[in-house]
C-alpha positions as CSV (number, residue, x, y, z in Angstrom):
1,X,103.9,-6.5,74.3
2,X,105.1,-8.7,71.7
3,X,101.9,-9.3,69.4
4,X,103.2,-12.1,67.3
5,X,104.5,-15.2,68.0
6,X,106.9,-17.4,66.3
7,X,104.3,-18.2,63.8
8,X,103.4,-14.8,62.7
9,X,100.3,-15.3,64.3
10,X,98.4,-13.0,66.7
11,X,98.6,-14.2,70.3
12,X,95.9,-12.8,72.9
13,X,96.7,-11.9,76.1
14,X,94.7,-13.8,78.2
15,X,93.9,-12.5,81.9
16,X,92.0,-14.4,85.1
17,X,88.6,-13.3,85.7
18,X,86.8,-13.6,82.6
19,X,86.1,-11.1,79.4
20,X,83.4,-9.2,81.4
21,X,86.1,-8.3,83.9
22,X,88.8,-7.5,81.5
23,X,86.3,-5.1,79.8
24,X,85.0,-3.6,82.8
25,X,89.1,-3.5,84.0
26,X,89.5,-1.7,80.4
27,X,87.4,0.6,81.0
28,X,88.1,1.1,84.5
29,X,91.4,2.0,83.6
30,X,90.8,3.9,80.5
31,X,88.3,6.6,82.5
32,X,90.6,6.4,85.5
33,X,93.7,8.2,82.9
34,X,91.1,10.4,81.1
35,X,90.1,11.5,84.4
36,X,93.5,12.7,85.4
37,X,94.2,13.8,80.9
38,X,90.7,16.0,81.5
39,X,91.9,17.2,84.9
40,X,95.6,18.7,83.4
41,X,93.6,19.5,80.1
42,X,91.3,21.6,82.7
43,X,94.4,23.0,84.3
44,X,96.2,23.8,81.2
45,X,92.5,25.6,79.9
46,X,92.4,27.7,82.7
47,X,95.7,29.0,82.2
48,X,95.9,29.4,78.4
49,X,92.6,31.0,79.0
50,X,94.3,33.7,81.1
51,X,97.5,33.8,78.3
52,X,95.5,33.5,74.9
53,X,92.5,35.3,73.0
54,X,89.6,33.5,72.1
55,X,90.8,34.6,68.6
56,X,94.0,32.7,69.2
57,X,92.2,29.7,70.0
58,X,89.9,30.4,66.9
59,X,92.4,31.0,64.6
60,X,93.5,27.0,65.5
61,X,89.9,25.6,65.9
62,X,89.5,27.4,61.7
63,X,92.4,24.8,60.5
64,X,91.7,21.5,63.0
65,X,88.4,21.3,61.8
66,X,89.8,20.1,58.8
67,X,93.2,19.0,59.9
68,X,91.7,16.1,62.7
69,X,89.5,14.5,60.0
70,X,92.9,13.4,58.0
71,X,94.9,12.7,61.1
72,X,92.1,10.3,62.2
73,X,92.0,8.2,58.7
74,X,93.1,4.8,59.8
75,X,92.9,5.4,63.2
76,X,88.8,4.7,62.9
77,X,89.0,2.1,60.4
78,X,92.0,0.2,61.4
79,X,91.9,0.0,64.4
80,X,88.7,-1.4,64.4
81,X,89.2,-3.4,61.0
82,X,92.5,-5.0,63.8
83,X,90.4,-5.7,66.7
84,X,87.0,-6.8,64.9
85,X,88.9,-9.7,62.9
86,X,88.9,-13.1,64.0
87,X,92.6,-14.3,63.0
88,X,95.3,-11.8,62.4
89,X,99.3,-12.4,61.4
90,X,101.9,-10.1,61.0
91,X,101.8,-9.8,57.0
92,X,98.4,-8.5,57.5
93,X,99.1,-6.3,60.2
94,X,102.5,-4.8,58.1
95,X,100.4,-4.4,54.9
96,X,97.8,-2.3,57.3
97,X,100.4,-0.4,58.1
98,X,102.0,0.2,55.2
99,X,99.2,1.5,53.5
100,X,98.2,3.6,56.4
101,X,101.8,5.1,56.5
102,X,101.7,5.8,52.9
103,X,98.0,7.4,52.7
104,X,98.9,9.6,55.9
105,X,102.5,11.1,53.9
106,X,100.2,12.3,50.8
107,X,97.6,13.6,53.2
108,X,100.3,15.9,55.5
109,X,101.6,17.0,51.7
110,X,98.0,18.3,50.7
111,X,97.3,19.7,53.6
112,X,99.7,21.6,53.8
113,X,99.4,22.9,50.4
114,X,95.9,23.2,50.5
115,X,96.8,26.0,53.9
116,X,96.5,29.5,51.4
117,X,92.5,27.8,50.1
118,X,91.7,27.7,53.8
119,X,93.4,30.9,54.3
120,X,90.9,32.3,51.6
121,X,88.1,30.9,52.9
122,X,87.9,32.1,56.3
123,X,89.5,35.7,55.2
124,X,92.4,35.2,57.8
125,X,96.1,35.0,56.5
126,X,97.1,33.2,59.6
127,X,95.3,30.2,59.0
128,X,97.9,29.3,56.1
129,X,101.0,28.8,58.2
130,X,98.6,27.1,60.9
131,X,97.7,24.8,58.4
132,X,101.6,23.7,57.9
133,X,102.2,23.5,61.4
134,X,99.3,21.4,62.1
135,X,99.9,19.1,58.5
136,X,102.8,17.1,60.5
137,X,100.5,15.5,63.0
138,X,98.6,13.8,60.4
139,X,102.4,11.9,59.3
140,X,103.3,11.5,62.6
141,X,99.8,9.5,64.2
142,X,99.9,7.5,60.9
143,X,103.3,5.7,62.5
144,X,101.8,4.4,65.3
145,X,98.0,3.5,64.7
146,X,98.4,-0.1,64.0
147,X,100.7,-0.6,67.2
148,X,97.6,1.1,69.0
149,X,95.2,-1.2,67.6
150,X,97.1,-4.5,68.2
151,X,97.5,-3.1,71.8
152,X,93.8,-2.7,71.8
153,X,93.2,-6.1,70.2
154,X,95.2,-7.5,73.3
155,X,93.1,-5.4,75.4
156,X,96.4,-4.0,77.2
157,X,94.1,-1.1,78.2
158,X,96.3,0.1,80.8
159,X,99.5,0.5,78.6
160,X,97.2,2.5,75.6
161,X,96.1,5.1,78.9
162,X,99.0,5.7,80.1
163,X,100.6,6.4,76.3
164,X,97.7,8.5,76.3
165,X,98.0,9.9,79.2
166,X,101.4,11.0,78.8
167,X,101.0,12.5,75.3
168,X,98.5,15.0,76.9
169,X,100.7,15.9,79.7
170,X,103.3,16.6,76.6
171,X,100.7,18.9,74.5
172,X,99.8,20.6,78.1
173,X,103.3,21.8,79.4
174,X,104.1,23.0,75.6
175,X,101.5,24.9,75.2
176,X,101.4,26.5,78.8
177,X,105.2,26.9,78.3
178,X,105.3,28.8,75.1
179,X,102.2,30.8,75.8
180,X,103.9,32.1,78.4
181,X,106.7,32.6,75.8
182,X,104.4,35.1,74.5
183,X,103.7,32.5,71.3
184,X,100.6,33.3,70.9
185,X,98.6,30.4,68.3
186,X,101.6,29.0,67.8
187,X,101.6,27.6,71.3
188,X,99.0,25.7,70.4
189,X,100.2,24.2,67.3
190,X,103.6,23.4,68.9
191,X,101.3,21.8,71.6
192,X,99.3,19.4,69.3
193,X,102.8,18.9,67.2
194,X,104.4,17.4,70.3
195,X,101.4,15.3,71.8
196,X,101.1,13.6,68.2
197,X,105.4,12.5,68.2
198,X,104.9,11.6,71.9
199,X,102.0,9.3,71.6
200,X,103.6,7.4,68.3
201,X,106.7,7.3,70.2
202,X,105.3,5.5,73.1
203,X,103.4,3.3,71.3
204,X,106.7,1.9,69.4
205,X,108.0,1.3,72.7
206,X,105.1,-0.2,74.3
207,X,104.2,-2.6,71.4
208,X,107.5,-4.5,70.5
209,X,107.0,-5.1,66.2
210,X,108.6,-4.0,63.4
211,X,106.6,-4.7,60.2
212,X,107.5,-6.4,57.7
213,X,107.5,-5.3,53.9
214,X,104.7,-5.3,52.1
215,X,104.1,-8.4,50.4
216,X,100.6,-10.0,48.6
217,X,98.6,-11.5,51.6
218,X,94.9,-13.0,51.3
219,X,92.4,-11.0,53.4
220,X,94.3,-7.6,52.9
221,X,91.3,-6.3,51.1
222,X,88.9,-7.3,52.4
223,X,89.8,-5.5,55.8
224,X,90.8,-2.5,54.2
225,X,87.3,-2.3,52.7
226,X,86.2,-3.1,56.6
227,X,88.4,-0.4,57.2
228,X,87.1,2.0,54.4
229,X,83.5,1.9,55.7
230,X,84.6,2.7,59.1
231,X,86.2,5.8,57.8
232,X,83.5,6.5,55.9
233,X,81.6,6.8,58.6
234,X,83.6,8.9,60.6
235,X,84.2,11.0,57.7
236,X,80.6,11.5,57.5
237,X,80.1,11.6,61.2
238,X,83.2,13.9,61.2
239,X,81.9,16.4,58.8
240,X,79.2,16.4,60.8
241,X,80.5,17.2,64.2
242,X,82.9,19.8,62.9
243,X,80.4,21.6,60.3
244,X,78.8,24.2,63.3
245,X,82.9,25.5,63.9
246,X,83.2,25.9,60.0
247,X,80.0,27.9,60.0
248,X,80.9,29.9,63.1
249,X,83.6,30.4,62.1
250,X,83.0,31.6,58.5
251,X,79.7,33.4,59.4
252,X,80.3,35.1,62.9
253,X,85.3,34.9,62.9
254,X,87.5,33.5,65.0
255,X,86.7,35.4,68.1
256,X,82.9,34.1,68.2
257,X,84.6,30.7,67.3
258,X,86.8,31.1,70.3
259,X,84.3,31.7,72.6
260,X,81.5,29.0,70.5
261,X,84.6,26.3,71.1
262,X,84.9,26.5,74.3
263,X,81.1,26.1,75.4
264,X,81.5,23.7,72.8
265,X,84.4,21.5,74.4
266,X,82.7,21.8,78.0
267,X,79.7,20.1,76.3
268,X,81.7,17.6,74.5
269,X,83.7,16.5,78.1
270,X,81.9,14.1,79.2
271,X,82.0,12.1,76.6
272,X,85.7,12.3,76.0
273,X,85.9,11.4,80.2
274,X,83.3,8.6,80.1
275,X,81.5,7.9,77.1
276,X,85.2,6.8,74.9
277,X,86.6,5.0,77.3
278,X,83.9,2.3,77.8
279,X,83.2,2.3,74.0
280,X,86.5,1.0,73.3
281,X,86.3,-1.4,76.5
282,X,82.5,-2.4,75.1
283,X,83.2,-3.1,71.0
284,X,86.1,-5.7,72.1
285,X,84.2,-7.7,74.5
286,X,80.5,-7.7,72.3
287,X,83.0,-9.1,69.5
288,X,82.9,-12.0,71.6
289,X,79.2,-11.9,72.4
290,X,77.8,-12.7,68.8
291,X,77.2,-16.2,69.5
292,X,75.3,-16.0,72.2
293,X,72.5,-13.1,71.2
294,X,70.3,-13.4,74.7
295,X,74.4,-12.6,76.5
296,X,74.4,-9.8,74.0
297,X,71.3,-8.3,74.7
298,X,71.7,-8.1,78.3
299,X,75.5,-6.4,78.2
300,X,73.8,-4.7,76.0
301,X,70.7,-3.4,77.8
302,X,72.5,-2.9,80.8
303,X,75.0,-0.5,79.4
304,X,72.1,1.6,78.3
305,X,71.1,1.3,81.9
306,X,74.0,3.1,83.2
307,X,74.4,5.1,80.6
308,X,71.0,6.9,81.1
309,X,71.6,6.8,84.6
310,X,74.9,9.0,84.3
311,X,73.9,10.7,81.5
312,X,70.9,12.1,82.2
313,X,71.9,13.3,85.6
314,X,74.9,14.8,84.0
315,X,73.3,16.6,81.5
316,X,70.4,18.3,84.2
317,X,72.9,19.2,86.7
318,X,75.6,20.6,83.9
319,X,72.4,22.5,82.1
320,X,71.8,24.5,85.4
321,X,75.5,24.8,86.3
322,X,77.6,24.9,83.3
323,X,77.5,29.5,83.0
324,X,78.9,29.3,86.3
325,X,81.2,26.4,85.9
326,X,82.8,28.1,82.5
327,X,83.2,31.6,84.5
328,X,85.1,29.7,87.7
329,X,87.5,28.0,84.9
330,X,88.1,30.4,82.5
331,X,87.1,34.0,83.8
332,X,84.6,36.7,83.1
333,X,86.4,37.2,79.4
334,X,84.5,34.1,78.5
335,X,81.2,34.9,79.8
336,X,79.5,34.7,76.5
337,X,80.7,31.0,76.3
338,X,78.8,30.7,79.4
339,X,75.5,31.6,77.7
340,X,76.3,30.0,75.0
341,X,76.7,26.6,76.9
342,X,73.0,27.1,78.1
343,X,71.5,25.5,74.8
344,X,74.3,22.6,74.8
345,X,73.5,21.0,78.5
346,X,69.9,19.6,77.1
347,X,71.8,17.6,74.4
348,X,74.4,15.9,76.9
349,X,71.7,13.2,78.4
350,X,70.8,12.5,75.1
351,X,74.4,12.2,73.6
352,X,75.2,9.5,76.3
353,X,72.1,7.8,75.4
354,X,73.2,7.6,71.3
355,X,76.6,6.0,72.1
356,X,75.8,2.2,72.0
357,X,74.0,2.5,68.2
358,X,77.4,2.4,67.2
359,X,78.6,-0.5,69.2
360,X,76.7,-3.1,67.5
361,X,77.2,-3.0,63.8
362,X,81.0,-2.8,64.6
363,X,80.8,-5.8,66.8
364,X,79.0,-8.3,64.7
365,X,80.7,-6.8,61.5
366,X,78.3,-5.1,59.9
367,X,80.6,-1.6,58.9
368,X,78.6,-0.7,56.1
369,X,75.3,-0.2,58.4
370,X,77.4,1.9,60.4
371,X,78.9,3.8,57.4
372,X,75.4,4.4,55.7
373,X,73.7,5.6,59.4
374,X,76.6,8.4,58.8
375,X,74.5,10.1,55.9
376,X,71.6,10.2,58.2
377,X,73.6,12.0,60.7
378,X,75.0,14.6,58.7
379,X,71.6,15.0,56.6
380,X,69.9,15.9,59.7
381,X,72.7,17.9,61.8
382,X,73.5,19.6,58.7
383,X,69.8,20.4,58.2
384,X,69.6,22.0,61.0
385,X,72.7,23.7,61.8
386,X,71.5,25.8,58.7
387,X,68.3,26.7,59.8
388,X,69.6,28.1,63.2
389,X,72.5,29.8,62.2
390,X,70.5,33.1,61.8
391,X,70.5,32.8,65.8
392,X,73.6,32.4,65.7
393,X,76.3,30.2,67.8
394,X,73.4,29.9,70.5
395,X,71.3,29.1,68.0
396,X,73.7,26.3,66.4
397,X,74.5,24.7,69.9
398,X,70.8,24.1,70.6
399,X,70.8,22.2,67.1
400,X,73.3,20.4,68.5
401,X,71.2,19.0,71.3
402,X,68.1,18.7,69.2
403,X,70.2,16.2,66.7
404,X,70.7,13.9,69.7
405,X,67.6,13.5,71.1
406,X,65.7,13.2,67.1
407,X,68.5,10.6,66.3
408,X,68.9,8.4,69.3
409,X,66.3,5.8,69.1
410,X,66.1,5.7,64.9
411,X,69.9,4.7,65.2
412,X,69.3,2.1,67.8
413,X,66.4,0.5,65.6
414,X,68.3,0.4,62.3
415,X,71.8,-0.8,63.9
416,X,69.9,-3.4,65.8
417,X,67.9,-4.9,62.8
418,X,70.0,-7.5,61.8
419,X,70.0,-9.3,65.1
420,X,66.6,-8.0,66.2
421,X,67.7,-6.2,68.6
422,X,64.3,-3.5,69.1
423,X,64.1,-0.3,70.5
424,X,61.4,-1.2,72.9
425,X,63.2,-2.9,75.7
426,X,65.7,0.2,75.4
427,X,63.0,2.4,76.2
428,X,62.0,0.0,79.4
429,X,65.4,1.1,80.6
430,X,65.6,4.5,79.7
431,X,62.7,6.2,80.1
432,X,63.0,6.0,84.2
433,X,65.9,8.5,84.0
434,X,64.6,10.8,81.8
435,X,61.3,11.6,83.8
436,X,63.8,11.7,87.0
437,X,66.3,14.1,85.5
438,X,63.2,16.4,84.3
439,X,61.5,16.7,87.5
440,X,64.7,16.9,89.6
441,X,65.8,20.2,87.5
442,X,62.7,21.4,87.4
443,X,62.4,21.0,90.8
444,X,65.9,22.4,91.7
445,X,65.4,25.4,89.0
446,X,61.8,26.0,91.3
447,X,63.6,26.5,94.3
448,X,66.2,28.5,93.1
449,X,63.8,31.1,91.8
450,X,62.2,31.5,95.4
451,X,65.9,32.5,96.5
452,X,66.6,35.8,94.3
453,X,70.0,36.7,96.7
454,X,71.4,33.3,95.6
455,X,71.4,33.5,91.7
456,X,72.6,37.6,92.5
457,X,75.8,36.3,94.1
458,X,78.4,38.0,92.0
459,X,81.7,36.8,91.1
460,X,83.9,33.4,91.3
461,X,82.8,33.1,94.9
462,X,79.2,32.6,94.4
463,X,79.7,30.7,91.3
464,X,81.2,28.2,93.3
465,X,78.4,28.8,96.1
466,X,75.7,28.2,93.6
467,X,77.9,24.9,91.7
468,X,77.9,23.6,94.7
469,X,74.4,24.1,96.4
470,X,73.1,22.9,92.8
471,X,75.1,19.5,92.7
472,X,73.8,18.9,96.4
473,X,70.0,20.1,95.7
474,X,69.8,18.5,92.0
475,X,71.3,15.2,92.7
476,X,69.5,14.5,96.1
477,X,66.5,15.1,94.2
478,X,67.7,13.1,91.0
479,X,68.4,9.8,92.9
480,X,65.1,10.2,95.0
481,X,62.8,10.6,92.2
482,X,64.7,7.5,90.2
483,X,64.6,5.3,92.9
484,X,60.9,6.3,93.3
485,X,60.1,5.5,90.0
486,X,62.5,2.1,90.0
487,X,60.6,1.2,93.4
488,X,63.2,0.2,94.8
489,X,67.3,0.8,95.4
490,X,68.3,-1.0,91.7
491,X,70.3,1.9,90.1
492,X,72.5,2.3,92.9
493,X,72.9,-1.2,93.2
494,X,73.8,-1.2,89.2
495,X,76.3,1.6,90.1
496,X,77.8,0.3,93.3
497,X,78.4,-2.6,91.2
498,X,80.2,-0.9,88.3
499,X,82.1,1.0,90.9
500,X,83.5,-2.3,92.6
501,X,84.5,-3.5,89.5
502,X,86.5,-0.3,88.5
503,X,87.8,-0.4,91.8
504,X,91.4,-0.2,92.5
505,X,91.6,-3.9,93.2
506,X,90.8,-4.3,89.6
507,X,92.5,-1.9,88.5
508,X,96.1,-3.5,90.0
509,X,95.4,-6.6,88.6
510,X,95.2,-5.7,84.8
511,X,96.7,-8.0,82.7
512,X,100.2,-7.8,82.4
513,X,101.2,-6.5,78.4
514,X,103.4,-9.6,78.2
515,X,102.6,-12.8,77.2
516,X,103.9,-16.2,77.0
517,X,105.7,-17.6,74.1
518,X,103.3,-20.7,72.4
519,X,99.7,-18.5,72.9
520,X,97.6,-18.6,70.1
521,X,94.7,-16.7,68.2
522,X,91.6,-18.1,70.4
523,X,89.0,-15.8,72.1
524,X,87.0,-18.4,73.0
525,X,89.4,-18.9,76.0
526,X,88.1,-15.8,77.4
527,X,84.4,-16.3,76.5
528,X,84.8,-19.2,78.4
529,X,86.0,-17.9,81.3
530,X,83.6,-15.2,81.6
């Protein structure tokens, strides 16, 4: 793609079939490649599993708690400073950049001198020469995060997968490759090294501009400020989401951590595999919603839909399976990450149901909403992380899910104030799924307990007897009772839908990344056509 015409100014790429269908494309696409990046990630888990210690993967989790909060600055702020803004030219765009480069060089330089502080902190000398290792990703994804947001901007969804896509197939065969090598943490590092220089690599090649130098240019502030708040939110939101492994890991070591971590990323998969992708489908397209609020609402509304109707059944039928699901994929070594898993599967329901809070303020421009919601997140979370440490990382997983479901409807209500968008018709959508996901595992969990042979079948073999019988018994019941409740065949109808649109027909005829020479900066081409 060539993002700027001969006018410096920001040409769209402009598709048949309306915005709702490039979005739904988008994000068609987008879970279609994390499907396959989570199914090598799963591969590549399973092995290093079997070649690394849970202190080797602890040792790495210790330093990328702090490491992915500087390698993400820009990339939430940005990007979403690139895509949210209504006209963009390429002196803009280069002075993003610029500043982004700049900021990530001093960061990889602290970091990495900041590796012996970390190495006193958790008590472990390894952490040090982690920390260096891991400093160059934060240089390396600063190179490329402006070409990823203009590629977003365009929407070339397909082109931003497939980077993506690749760049995890890179970090995969690395670390498999030198694990074998006998490597040991260093795998990993070398891994995550690699996946950063393939990703910025790829998208150089995919999105054709060189920036220009820096030069004065009217708006510049006022997006980095845009951009600042973002960050600040994720900062907060970051700190937040990575404060339970700095408390494992500080209070309990790295083999706890290890084991914590991986219950932890089990919990976190779905919504890296469903949850991401239609966010960054969903913010583009409501961008060009905010003139007409009753369109809004109903996108809106009907994403929460579908995301209780996914979510909550996930999160039942992964809160009855996921101990046997962790011992198929990573052994009986990693039992206790089984058990630990147990508290998480309660908060993944909820977790799908908080998503959309955040698509509103950053589609109608209101950053600093979404920035100051980030010190009620960490207030709370934070709160109480603390008081269930003493439980330990069972204890702090099942904080985890309690933040979700306290949080979820407070966030919606305060995002949607400014456009009175209330909480009440959220709940008319919502609540449906919830009862059905309750009764269906209690239901399921009832039965199970009449059966004491089944839950007494020992090894991998009947883990995958009982992951199996469970997905069949639990979501037979789970659609029953919803469409009981619905009175009548709507969220399969709601699905079906979805599922035609993400279709392979769709999929094939994604905009091209290309675009004519003459286009100019107007959205409300495809706002039309929708």
């Amino acid at each position: 793609m060539t993002p700027f015409d001969a006018a410096d100014e920001f040409r769209p790429v402009a598709g048949g079939g309306g915005l709702r269908r490039l979005a739904v494309r988008g994000a068609g696409v987008s879970m279609l490649s994390t499907s396959i990046g989570i199914a090598v990630q799963m591969i590549a888990t399973i092995v290093l599993a079997r070649l690394l210690t849970p202190a080797d993967f602890g040792v790495v989790t210790m330093v990328t708690t702090f490491s992915l909060l500087f390698v993400n600055f820009g990339l939430n702020g940005f990007t979403e400073a690139v895509v949210q803004r209504e006209h963009l030219n390429c002196a803009l765009a280069s002075n993003l950049f610029w500043i982004n480069v700049g900021a990530g060089l001093l960061l990889t330089i602290g970091f990495a001198a900041s590796g012996s502080l970390l190495a006193a902190f958790y008590r472990n000398a390894h952490v040090a020469h982690v920390a260096v290792g891991l400093s160059l990703t934060i240089l390396l994804t600063s190179t490329s995060v402006l070409h990823v947001a203009l590629l977003k901007r365009a929407m070339c969804f397909t082109w931003i997968s497939a980077n993506d896509l690749v760049s995890r197939a890179v970090l995969v065969v690395v670390s498999i490759v030198l694990g074998w090598a006998g490597w040991s943490y260093w795998a990993l590092v070398a891994g995550a090294v690699a996946q950063s220089l393939s990703r910025s690599l790829g998208a150089w090649i995919l999105c054709r501009w060189v920036p220009n130098l820096p030069r004065q240019v009217a708006g510049t502030g006022s997006m980095v400020r845009f951009a600042m708040n973002v960050y600040g939110f994720f900062g907060l939101n970051y700190v937040k989401t990575n404060m339970d492994n700095l408390l494992v890991g500080w209070y309990f070591g790295s083999g706890a951590l290890g084991l914590y971590k991986r219950a932890f990323d089990l919990f976190f998969l779905p919504g890296n595999q469903f949850l991401d992708p239609v966010s960054a489908a969903a913010v583009p397209t409501l961008c060009r919603m905010t003139n007409d609020p009753e369109r809004y609402r109903r996108y809106l509304l009907r994403a929460f839909s579908i995301l209780a109707f996914v979510g909550m059944g996930l999160g039942a039928y992964l809160s009855l399976a996921g101990t046997d699901l962790i011992l198929v994929l990573l052994g009986p070594t990693w039992d206790e990450a089984g058990r630990i898993f147990r508290f998480f599967g309660p908060g993944v329901g909820a977790m799908f149901l908080y998503a959309p809070w955040g698509w509103i303020p950053l589609s109608i421009g209101r950053a600093d909403r979404y920035s100051r919601w980030g010190i009620v997140e960490l207030t709370l979370t934070g709160f109480l992380f603390f008081v269930a440490l003493p439980w330990g990382p069972k204890g702090v997983a099942l904080a985890w899910s309690g933040s979700y479901w306290i949080l979820t409807l407070p966030a919606t209500w305060y995002a949607g104030r400014p456009i009175d968008f209330g909480i009440a018709p959220v709940i008319a959508v919502v609540w449906k799924y919830i009862v059905s996901s309750v009764l269906a595992a209690g239901t399921c969990a009832l039965l199970f307990t009449q059966f004491p042979s089944f839950g007494a079948l020992s090894g991998g073999i009947g883990a995958i007897i009982r992951i199996g019988t469970t997905f069949l018994v639990f979501g037979t019941l789970y659609v029953a009772v919803a469409v009981l409740l619905h009175r009548g065949w709507e969220p399969l109808r709601q699905i079906t839908r979805l599922l035609s649109d993400l279709g392979l027909r769709a999929v094939t005829s994604t905009p091209s990344p290309s675009s004519e020479p003459g286009q100019t900066d107007n959205y409300s081409r495809l706002v039309q056509e929708s």
